[in-house]
KELUM-385125 format. One record per residue (C-alpha): residue number from 0; z negated, y negated, x negated. Coordinates in steps of 0.001 Angstrom, whole numbers, m for minus. Layout:
! KELUM-385125
- resi|pz|py|px
- NUM|Z|Y|X
...
! end
This chain:
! KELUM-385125
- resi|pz|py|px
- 0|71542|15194|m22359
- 1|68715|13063|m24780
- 2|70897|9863|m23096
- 3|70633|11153|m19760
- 4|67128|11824|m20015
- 5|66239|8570|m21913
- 6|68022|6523|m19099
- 7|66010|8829|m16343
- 8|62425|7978|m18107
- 9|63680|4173|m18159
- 10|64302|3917|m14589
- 11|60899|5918|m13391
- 12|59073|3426|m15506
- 13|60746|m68|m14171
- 14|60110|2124|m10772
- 15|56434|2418|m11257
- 16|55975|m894|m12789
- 17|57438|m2471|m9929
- 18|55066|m654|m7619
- 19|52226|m1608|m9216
- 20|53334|m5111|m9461
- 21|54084|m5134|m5506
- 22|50315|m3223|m4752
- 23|48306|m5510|m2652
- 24|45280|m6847|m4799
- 25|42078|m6076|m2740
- 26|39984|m9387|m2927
- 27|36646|m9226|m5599
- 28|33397|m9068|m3277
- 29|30865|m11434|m3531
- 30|28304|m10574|m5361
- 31|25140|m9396|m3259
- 32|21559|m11064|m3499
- 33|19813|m14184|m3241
- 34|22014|m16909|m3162
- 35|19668|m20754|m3839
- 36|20145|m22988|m576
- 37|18480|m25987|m2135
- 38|19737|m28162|m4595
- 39|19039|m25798|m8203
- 40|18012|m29263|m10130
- 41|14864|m29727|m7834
- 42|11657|m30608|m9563
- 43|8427|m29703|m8190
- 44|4938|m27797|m8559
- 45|4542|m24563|m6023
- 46|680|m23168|m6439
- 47|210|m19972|m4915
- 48|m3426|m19325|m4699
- 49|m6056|m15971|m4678
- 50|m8423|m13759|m5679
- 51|m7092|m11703|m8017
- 52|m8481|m12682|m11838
- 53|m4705|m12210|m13044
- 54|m1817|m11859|m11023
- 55|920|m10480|m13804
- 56|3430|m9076|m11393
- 57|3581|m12161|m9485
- 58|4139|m14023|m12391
- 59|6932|m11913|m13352
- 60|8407|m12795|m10021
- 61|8069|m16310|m11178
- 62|10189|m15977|m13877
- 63|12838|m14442|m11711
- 64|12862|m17322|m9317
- 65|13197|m19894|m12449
- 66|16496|m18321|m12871
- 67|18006|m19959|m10010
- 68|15500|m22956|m9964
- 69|14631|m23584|m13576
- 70|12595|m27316|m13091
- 71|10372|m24955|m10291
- 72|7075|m24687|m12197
- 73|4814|m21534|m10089
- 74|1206|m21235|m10947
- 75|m1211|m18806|m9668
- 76|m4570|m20158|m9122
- 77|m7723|m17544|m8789
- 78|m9826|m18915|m6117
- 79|m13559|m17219|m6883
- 80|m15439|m16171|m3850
- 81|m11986|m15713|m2364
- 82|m12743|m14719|1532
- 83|m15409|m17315|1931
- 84|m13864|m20429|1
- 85|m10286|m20197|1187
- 86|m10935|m21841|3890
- 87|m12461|m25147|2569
- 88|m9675|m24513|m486
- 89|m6695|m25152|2039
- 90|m9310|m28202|4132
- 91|m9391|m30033|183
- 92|m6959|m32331|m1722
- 93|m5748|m29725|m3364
- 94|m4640|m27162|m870
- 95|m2558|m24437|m2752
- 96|1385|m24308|m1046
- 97|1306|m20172|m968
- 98|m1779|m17806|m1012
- 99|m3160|m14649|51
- 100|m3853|m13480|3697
- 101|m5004|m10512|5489
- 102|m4909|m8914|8629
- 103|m8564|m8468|8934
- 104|m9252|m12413|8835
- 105|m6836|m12913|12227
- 106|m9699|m13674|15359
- 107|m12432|m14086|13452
- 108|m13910|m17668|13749
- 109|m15184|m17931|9636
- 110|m11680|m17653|8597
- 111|m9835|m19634|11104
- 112|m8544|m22201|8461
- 113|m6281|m19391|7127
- 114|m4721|m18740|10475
- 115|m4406|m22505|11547
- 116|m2693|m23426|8332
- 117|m481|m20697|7977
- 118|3403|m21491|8852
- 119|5051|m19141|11123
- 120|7015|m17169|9475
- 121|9183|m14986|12075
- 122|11125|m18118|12577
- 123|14726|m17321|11845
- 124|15432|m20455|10502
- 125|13000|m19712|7602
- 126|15756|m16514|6941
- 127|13135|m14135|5429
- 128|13709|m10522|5550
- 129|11661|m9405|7346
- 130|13355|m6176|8798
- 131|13121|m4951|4854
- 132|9327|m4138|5560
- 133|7880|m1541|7630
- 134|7235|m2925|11014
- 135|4029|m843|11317
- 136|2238|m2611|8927
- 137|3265|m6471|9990
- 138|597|m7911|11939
- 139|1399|m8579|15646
- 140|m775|m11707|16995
- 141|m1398|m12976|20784
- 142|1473|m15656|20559
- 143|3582|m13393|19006
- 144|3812|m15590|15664
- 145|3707|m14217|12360
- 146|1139|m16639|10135
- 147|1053|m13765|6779
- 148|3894|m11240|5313
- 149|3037|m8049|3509
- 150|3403|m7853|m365
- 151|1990|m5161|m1155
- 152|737|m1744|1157
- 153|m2061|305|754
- 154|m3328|4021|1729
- 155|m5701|6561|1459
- 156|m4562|9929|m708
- 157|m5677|12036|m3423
- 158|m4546|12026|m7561
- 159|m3122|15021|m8755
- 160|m2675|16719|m11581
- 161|487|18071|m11655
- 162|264|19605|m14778
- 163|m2857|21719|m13453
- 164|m968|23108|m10463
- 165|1976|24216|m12413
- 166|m85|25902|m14913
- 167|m2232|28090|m12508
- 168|1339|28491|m10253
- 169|68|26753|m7238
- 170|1982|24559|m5107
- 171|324|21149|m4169
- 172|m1711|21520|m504
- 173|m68|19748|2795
- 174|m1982|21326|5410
- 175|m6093|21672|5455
- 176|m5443|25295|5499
- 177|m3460|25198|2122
- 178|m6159|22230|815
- 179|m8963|24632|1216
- 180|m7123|27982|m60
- 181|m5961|25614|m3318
- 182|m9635|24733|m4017
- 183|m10727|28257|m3595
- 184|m7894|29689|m6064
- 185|m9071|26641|m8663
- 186|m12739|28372|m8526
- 187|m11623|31157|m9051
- 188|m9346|30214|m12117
- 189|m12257|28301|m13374
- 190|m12407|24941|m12349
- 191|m15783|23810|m11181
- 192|m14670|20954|m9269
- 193|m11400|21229|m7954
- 194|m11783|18303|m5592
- 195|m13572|14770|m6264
- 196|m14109|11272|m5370
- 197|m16341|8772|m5075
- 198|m19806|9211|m2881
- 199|m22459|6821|m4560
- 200|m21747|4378|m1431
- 201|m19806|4015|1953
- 202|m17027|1877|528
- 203|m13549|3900|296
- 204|m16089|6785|m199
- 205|m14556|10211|m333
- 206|m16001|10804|2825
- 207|m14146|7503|4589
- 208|m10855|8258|2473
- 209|m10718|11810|4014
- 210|m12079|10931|7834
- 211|m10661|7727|8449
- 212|m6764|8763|8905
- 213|m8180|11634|10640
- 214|m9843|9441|13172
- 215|m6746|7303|13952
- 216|m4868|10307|15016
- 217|m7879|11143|17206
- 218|m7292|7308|18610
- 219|m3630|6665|18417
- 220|m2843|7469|21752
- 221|m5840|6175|23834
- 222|m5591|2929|24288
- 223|m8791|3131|26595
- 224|m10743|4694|23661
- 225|m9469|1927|21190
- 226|m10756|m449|23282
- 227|m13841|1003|24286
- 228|m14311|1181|20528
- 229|m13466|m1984|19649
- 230|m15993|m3191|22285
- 231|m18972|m1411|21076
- 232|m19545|363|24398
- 233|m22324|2646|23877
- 234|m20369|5685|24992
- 235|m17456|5404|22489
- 236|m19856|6916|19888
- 237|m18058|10391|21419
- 238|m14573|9003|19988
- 239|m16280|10133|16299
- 240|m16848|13256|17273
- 241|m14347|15242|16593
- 242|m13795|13159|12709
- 243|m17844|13859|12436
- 244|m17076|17890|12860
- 245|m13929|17466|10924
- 246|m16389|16019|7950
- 247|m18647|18989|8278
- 248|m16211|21698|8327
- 249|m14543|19895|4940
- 250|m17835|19984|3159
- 251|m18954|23220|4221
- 252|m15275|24656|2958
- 253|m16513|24087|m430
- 254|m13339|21570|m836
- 255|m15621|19212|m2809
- 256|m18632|19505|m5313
- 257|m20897|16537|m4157
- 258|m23371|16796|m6741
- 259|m20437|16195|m9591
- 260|m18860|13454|m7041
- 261|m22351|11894|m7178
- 262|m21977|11303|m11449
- 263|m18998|8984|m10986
- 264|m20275|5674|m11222
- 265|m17965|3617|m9268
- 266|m14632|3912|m7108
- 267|m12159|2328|m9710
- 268|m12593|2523|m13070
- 269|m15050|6120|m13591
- 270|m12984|7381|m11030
- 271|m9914|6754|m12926
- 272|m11400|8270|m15934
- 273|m13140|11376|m14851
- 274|m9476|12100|m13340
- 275|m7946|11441|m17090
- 276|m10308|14083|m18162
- 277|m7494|16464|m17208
- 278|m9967|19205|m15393
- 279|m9728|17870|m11985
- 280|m6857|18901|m9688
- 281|m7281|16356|m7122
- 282|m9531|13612|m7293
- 283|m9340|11149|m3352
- 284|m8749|7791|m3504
- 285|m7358|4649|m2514
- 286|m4272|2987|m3335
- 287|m6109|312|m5114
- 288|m7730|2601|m7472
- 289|m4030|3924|m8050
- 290|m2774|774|m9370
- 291|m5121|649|m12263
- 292|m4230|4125|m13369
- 293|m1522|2690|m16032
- 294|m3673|300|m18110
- 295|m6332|2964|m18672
- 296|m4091|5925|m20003
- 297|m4704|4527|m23281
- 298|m8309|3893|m22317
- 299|m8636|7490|m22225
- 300|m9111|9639|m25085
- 301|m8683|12574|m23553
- 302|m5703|11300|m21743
- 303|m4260|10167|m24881
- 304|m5247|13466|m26545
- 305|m3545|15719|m23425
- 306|m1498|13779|m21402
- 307|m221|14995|m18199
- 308|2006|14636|m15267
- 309|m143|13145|m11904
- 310|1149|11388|m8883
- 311|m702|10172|m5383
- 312|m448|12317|m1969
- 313|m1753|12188|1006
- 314|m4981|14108|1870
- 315|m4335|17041|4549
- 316|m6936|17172|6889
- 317|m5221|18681|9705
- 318|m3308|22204|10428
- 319|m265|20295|11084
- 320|149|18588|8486
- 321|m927|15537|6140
- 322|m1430|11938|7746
- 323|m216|8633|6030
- 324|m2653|5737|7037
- 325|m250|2735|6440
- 326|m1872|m379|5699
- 327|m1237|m3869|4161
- 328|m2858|m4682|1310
- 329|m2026|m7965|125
- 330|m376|m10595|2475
- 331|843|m14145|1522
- 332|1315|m17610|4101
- 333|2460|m20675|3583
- 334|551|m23647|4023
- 335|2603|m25367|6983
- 336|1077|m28945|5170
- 337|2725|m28234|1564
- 338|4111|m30913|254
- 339|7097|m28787|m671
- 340|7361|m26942|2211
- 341|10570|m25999|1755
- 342|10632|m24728|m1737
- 343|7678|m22637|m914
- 344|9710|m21249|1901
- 345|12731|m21102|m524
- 346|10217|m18996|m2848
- 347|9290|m16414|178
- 348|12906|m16005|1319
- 349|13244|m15143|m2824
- 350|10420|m12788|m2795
- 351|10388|m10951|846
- 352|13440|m8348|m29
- 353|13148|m5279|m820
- 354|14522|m5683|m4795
- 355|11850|m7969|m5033
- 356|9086|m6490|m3143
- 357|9723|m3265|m5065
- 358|9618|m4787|m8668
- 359|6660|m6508|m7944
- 360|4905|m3399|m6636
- 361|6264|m1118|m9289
- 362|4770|m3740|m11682
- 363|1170|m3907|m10086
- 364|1098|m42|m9578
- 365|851|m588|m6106
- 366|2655|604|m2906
- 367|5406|m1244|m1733
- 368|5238|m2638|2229
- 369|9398|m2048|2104
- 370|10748|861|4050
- 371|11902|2794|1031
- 372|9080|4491|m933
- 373|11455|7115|m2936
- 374|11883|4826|m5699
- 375|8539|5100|m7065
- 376|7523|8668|m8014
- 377|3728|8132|m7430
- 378|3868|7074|m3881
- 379|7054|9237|m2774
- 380|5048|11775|m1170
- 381|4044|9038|1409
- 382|7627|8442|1877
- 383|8417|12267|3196
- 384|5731|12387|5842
- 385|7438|12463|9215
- 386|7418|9190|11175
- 387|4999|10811|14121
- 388|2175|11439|11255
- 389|2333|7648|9887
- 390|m546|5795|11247
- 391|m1546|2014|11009
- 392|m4473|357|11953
- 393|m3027|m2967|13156
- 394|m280|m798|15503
- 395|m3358|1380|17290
- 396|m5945|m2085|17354
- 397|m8599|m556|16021
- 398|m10382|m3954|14184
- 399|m12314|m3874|11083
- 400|m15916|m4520|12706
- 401|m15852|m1242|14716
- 402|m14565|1058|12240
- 403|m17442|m278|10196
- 404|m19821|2131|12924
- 405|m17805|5178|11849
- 406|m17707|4664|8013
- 407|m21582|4791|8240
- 408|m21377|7770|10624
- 409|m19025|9500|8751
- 410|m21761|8857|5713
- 411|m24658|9617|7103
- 412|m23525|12726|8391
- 413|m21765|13885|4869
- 414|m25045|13376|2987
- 415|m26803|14936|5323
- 416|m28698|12168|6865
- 417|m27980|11941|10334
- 418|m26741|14751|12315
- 419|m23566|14884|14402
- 420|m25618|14100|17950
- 421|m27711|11307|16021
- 422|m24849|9474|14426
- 423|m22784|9493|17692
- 424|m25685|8143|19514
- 425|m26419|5364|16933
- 426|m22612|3794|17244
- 427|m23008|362|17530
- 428|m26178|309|15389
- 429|m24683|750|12039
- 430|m24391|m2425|9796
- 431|m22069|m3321|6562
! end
């Protein structure tokens, strides 16, 4: 019986050896990502040029792209005076082969130099992901070329302190209904200022951060209005309206303390740090402000003394529901004259995927332009609003020199120096 069994084991192993000798090897996949198209041993100097005083994240992108091109040398060059002296930058010897666009600069004669030397970059042949980014936030031009790509996004939202909401057992407002019955429970519990944000001046006030997305709903399906708007015509001062009431109601809610809004200094930094105080449930803001949140934990002492969870949502000013204002923040063109053209196109096809797009967002602290937002916990509450409540600017055509005329409205009408009827009859009065 042991030899009968020994011989049975035998021939069930040559049996299954066999098999797996005759299995069908499934071929190895290529490996997924960039793959270089120009010769790797190329030697030249790409300058990417802007405002920003550092540009770490970039530069961390640099590194990445030396992997594949290692005799590449990428600088960034800060350009002071940015908006005004690009211009004359890109005319001189010394024209930069990259640098930083925006949407707001498109049809406006002063900055025509960074249209006209900007490459086109919906050409296929330039291969650049494009589809990676959210469509809503790519600027569509007359000619239907594409002279600047999105790097980086931008919103409007609030801080919060998720730590605070937890504690007192309250769950995080998404409707104006739930916003104002949160700030009412906070009183109650003890908080004096369970809203905040900047109100010193109009710019990326509290007041513009909570009206503005407001307003685009208002506009996004009136083309008529939008253009009306856009064209200064006396009677679209009625299109702010219904964002001036919206204003009033929110201050006369109680949903912010304007006297303690008024002690923050500016939009960025005391903003940052009144929030780090760790009494404020929400404090509005902007997506720039956001991105410096990281550096100054450790600037905080009472941050570094109670540390606690936060993240950025949007603001709910409606019944329905939260709106996300999507926005570019940052865009980069190529200089069509570069004298390496084509490793400065090599360099964009590098950067504009979404791998790369995200780790250089995620390193900046700001939002990502790709179409997944989930993989950064501070912005992923932007990433759950339903498509029908995301809103962009450069998708309704509302352009940067009329919304100037509500921002002041919208102002003047929060502190209480203009009424409703006066503001809507002053539109097209108000400067920067």
């Amino acid at each position: 019986m042991k030899k009968t069994l020994c011989l049975l084991l035998s021939v069930l192993m040559i049996l299954g050896l066999a098999a797996c000798g005759s299995e069908k090897q499934e071929p190895v996949a290529e490996e997924e990502g960039f793959k270089p198209a120009l010769d790797t041993s190329t030697s030249c100097n790409i300058n990417v040029a802007g405002g920003y005083d550092n540009f770490e994240a970039l530069e961390v992108e640099f590194d990445r792209f030396n992997k594949y091109y290692p005799d590449v040398e990428l600088t960034f060059t800060k350009v002071d005076d940015y908006n005004n002296m690009i211009g004359t930058v890109l005319n001189g010897n010394d024209a930069p082969d990259i640098y930083v666009n925006y949407s707001w600069m498109y049809g406006r004669d002063q900055y025509s130099s960074s249209i006209d030397h900007a490459e086109d970059l919906s050409d296929p042949a330039l291969g650049l992901d494009l589809d990676c980014i959210r469509s809503n936030i790519i600027l569509n031009t007359d000619d239907g070329s594409l002279p600047m790509v999105p790097v980086f996004a931008n919103t409007y939202g609030m801080l919060v302190n998720n730590d605070l909401f937890e504690k007192e057992g309250l769950d995080v407002p998404t409707t104006y209904k739930e916003l104002v019955e949160a700030c009412d429970a906070f009183r109650k519990k003890g908080y004096e200022n369970p809203m905040m944000g900047f109100t010193k001046e109009e710019t990326t006030s509290l007041f513009t951060l909570t009206s503005y997305p407001f307003f685009c709903a208002t506009m996004a399906d009136d083309a008529k209005a939008v253009e009306k708007f856009n064209a200064f015509d006396p009677t679209a001062g009625e299109s702010m309206r219904p964002t001036l009431e919206k204003c009033q109601q929110f201050l006369s809610d109680g949903c912010a303390n304007l006297d303690a809004c008024a002690q923050i200094e500016d939009n960025y930094e005391a903003v940052i740090l009144r929030f780090f105080e760790g009494d404020v449930p929400m404090m509005v803001c902007s997506g720039d402000t956001v991105s410096g949140t990281k550096k100054r934990e450790s600037r905080s002492e009472a941050f570094i003394a109670n540390p606690f969870a936060y993240t950025f949502v949007p603001v709910p000013m409606s019944d329905e529901g939260a709106y996300f204002l999507d926005m570019p923040n940052l865009q980069f063109s190529v200089n069509k004259d570069s004298q390496n053209l084509d490793m400065a196109n090599e360099f964009m096809r590098f950067l504009i995927t979404s791998e790369e797009l995200n780790e250089m967002a995620q390193n900046k602290g700001l939002m990502s332009p790709t179409e997944d937002l989930s993989f950064n916990s501070m912005y992923a509450a932007f990433g759950d609003v339903p498509e029908s409540r995301i809103l962009s600017p450069e998708v309704i055509g509302l352009t940067d020199d009329a919304v100037i005329q509500l921002r002041q409205a919208v102002f003047m009408v929060a502190t209480g120096e203009m009424t409703i009827d006066e503001a809507v009859a002053a539109f097209g009065t108000f400067s920067q």
